[in-house]
C-alpha positions as protocol buffer text, in pm:
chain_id: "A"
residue {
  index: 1
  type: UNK
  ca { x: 0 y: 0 z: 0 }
}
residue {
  index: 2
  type: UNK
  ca { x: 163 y: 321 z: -92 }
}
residue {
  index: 3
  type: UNK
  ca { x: -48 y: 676 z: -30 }
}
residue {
  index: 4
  type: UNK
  ca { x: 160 y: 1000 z: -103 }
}
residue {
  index: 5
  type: UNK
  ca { x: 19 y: 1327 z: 16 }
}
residue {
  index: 6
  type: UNK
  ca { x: 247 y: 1623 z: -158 }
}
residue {
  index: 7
  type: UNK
  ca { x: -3 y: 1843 z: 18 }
}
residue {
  index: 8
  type: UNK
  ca { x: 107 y: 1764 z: 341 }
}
residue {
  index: 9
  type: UNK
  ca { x: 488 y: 1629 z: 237 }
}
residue {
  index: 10
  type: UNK
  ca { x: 377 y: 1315 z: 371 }
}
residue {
  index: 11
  type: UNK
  ca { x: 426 y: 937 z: 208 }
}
residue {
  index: 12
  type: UNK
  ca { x: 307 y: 587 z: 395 }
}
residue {
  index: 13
  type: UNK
  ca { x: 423 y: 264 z: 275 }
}
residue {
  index: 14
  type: UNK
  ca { x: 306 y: -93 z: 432 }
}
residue {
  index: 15
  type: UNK
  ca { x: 342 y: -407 z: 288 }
}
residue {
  index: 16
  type: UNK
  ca { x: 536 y: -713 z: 336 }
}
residue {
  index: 17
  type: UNK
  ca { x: 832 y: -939 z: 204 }
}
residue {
  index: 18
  type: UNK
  ca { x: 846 y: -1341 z: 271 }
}
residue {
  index: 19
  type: UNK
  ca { x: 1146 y: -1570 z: 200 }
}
residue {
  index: 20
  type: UNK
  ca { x: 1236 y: -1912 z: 273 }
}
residue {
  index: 21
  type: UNK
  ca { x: 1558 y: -2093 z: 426 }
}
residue {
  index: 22
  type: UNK
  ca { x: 1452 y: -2430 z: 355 }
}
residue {
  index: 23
  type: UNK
  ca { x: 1139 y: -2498 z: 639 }
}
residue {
  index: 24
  type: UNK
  ca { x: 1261 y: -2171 z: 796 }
}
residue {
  index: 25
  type: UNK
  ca { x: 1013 y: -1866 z: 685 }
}
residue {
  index: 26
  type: UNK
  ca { x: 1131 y: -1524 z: 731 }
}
residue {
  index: 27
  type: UNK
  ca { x: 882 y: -1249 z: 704 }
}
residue {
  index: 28
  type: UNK
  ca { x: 970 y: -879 z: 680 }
}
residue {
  index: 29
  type: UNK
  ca { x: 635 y: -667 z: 789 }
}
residue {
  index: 30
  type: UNK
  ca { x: 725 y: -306 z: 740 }
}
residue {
  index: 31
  type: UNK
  ca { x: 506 y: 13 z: 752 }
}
residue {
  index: 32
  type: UNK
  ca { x: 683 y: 378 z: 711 }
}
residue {
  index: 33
  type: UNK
  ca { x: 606 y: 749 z: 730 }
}
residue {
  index: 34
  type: UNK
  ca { x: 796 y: 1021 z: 605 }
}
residue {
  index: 35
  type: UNK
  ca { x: 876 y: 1331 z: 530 }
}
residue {
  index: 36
  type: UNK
  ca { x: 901 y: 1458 z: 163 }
}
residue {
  index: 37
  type: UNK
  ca { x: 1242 y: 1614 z: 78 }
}
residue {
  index: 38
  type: UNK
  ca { x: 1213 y: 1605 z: -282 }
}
residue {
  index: 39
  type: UNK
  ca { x: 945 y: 1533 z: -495 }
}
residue {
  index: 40
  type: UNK
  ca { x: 856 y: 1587 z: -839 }
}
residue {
  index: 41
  type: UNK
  ca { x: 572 y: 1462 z: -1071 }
}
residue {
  index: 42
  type: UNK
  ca { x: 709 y: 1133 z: -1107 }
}
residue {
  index: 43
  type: UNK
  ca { x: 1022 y: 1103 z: -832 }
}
residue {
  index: 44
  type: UNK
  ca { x: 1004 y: 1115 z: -503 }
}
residue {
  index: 45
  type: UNK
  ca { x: 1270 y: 1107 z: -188 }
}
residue {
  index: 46
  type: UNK
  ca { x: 1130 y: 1049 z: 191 }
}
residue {
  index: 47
  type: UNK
  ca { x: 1298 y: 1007 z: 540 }
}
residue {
  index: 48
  type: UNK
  ca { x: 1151 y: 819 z: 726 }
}
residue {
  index: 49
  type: UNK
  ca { x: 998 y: 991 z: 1074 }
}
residue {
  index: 50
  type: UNK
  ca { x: 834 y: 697 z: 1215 }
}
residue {
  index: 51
  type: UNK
  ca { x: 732 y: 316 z: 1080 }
}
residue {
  index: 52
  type: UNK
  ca { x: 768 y: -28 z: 1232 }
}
residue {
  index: 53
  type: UNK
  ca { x: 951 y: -291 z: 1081 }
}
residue {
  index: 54
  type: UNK
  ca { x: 842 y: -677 z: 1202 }
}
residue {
  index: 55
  type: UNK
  ca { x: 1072 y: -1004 z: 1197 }
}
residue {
  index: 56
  type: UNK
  ca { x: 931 y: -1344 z: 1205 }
}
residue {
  index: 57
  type: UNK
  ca { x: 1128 y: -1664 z: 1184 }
}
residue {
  index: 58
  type: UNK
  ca { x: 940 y: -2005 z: 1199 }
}
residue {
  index: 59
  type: UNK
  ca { x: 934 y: -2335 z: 1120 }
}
residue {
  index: 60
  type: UNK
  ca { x: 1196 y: -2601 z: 1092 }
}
residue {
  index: 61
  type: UNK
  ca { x: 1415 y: -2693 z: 1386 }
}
residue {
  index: 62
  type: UNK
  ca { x: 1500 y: -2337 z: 1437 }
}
residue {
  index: 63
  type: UNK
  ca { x: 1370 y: -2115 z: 1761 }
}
residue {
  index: 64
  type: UNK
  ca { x: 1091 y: -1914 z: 1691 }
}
residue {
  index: 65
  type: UNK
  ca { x: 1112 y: -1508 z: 1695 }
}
residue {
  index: 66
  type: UNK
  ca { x: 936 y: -1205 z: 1643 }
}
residue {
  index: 67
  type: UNK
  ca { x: 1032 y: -884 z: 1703 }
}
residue {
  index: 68
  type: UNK
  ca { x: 882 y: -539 z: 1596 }
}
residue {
  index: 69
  type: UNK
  ca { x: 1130 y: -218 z: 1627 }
}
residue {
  index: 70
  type: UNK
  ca { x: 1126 y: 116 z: 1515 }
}
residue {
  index: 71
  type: UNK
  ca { x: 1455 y: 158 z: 1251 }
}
residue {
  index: 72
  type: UNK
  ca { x: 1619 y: 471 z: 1043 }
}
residue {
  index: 73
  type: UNK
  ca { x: 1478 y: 388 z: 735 }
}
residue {
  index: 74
  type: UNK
  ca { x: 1487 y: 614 z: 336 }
}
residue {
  index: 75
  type: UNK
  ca { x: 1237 y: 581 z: 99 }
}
residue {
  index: 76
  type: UNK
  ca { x: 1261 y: 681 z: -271 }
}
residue {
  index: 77
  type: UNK
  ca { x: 991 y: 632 z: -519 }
}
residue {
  index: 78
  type: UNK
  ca { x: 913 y: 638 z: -868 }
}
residue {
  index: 79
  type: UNK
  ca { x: 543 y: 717 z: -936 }
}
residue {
  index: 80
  type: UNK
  ca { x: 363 y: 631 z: -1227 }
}
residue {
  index: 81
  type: UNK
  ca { x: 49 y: 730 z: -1414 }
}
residue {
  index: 82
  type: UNK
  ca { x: -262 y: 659 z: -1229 }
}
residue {
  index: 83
  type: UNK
  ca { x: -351 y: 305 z: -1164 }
}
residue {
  index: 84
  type: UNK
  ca { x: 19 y: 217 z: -1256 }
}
residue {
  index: 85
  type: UNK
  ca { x: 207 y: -3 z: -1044 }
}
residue {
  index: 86
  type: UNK
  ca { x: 460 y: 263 z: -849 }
}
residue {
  index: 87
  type: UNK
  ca { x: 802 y: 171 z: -739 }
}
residue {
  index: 88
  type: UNK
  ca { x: 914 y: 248 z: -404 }
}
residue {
  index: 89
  type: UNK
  ca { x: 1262 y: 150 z: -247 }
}
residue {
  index: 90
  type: UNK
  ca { x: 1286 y: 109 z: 177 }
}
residue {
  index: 91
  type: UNK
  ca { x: 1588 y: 74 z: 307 }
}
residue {
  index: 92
  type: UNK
  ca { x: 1660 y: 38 z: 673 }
}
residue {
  index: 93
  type: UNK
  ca { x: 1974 y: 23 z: 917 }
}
residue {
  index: 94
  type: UNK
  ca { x: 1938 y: -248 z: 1143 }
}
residue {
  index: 95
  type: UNK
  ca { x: 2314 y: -246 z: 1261 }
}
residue {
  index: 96
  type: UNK
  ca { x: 2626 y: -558 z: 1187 }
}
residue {
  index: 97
  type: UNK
  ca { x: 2428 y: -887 z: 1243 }
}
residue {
  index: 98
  type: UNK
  ca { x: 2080 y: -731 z: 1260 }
}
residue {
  index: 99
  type: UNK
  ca { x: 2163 y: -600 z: 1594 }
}
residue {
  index: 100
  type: UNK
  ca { x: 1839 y: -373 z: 1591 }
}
residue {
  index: 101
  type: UNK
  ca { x: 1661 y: -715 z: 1664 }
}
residue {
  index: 102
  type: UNK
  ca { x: 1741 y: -793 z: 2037 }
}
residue {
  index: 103
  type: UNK
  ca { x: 1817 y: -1167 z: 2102 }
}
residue {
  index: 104
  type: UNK
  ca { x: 1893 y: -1358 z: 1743 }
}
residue {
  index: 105
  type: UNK
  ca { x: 2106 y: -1604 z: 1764 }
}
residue {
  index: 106
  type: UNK
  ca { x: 2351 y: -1697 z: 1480 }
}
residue {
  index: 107
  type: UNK
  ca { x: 2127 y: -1986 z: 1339 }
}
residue {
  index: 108
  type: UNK
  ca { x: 1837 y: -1727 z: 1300 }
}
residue {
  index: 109
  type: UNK
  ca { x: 2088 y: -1477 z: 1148 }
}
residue {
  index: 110
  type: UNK
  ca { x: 2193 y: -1712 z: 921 }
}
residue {
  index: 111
  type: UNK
  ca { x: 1876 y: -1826 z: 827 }
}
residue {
  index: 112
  type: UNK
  ca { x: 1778 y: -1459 z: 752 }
}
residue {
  index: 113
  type: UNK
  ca { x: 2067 y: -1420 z: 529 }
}
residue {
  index: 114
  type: UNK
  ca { x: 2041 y: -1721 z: 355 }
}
residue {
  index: 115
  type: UNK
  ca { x: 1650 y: -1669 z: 299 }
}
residue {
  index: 116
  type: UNK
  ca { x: 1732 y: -1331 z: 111 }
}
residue {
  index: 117
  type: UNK
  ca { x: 2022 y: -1454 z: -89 }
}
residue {
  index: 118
  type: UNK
  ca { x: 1831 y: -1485 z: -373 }
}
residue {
  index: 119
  type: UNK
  ca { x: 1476 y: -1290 z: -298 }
}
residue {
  index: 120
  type: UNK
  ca { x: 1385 y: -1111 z: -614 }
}
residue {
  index: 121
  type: UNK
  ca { x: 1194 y: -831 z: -377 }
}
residue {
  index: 122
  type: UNK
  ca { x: 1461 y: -767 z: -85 }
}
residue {
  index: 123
  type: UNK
  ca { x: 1793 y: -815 z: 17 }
}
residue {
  index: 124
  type: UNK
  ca { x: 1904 y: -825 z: 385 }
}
residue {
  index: 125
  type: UNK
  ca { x: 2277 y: -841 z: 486 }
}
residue {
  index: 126
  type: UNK
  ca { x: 2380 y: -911 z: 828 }
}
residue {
  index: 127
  type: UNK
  ca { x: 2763 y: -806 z: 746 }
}
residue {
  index: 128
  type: UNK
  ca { x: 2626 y: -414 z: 675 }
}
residue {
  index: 129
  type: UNK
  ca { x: 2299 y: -454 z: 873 }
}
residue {
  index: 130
  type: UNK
  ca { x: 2113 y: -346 z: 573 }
}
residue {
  index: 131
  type: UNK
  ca { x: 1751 y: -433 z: 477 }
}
residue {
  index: 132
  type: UNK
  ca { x: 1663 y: -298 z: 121 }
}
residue {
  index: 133
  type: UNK
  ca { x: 1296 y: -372 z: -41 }
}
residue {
  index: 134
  type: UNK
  ca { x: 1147 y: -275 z: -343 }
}
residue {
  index: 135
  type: UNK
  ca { x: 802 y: -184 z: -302 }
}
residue {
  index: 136
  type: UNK
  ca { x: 532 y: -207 z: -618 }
}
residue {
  index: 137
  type: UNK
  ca { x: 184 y: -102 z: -488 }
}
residue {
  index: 138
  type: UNK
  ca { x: -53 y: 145 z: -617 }
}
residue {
  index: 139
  type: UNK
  ca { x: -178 y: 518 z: -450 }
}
residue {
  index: 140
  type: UNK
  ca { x: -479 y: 453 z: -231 }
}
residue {
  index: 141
  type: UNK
  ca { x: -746 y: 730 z: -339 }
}
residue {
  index: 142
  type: UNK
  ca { x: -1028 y: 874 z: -99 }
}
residue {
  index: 143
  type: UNK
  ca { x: -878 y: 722 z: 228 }
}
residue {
  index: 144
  type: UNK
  ca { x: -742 y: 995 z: 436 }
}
residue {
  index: 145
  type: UNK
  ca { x: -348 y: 1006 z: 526 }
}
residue {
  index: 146
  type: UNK
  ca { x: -191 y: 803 z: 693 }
}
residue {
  index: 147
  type: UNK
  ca { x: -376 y: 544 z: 611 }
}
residue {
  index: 148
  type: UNK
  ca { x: -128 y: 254 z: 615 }
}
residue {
  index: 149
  type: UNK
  ca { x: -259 y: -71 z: 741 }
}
residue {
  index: 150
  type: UNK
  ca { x: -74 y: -404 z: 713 }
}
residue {
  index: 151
  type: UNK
  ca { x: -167 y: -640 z: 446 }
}
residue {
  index: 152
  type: UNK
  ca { x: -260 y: -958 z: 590 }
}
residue {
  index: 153
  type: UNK
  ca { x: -47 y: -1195 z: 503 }
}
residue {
  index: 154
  type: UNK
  ca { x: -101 y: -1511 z: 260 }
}
């Protein structure tokens, strides 16, 4: 879900990511709002002022975990015509080995890595602490800002 209000210099993205490590799942839930500090009729740069960012890990032998923090996330975005799919780009800073998440241990770390090795939608590092995703949604019309609710997932 993407909503951009250039009124207010205000963009919301929500959405989520999913990736698998074998049995282990690893879901990236994310919702972010920012300010506009660039913006034109078809670009647009945000920093993020406030958002959640979920972790799950399940399945398999590994141990459970689910953690939501607040990170320092960017967003850029290309918008497209109406009813076009738009692009945006999140990327957050969650510190070397993911250390924004309190209590992974290295199997979950591993599995996290090794889950987004070859994820077409994100990439998450534990070396850099970097969580990128590319975000295709379209502008929700008529619903008010912010009106970013999580999808539910599949």
């Amino acid at each position: 879900m993407l909503n951009v209000d250039t009124e207010l210099g205000r963009v919301c993205t929500a959405g989520w990511v999913r990736a698998d490590d074998g049995d282990v799942r690893v879901v990236f839930s994310y919702e972010a709002i920012g300010d506009i500090r660039y913006a034109t009729r078809t670009k647009l740069k945000a920093r993020s002022v406030s958002g959640s960012l979920t972790l799950e890990i399940s399945g398999g032998t590994i141990s459970p975990y689910e953690q939501t923090i607040e990170p320092n996330c960017t967003v850029k975005s290309k918008l497209r015509g109406r009813g076009a799919r738009d692009r945006v780009r999140i990327v957050c800073e969650l510190g070397e080995q993911f250390a924004a998440f309190p209590g992974l241990d290295p199997q979950q770390i591993a599995s996290i890595d090794a889950a987004f090795t070859n994820q077409q939608r994100a990439w998450a590092k534990s070396k850099n602490g970097l969580l990128r995703v590319n975000h295709y949604g379209v502008p929700v019309d008529g619903a008010g800002f912010p009106s970013c609710e999580l999808p539910g997932l599949e």
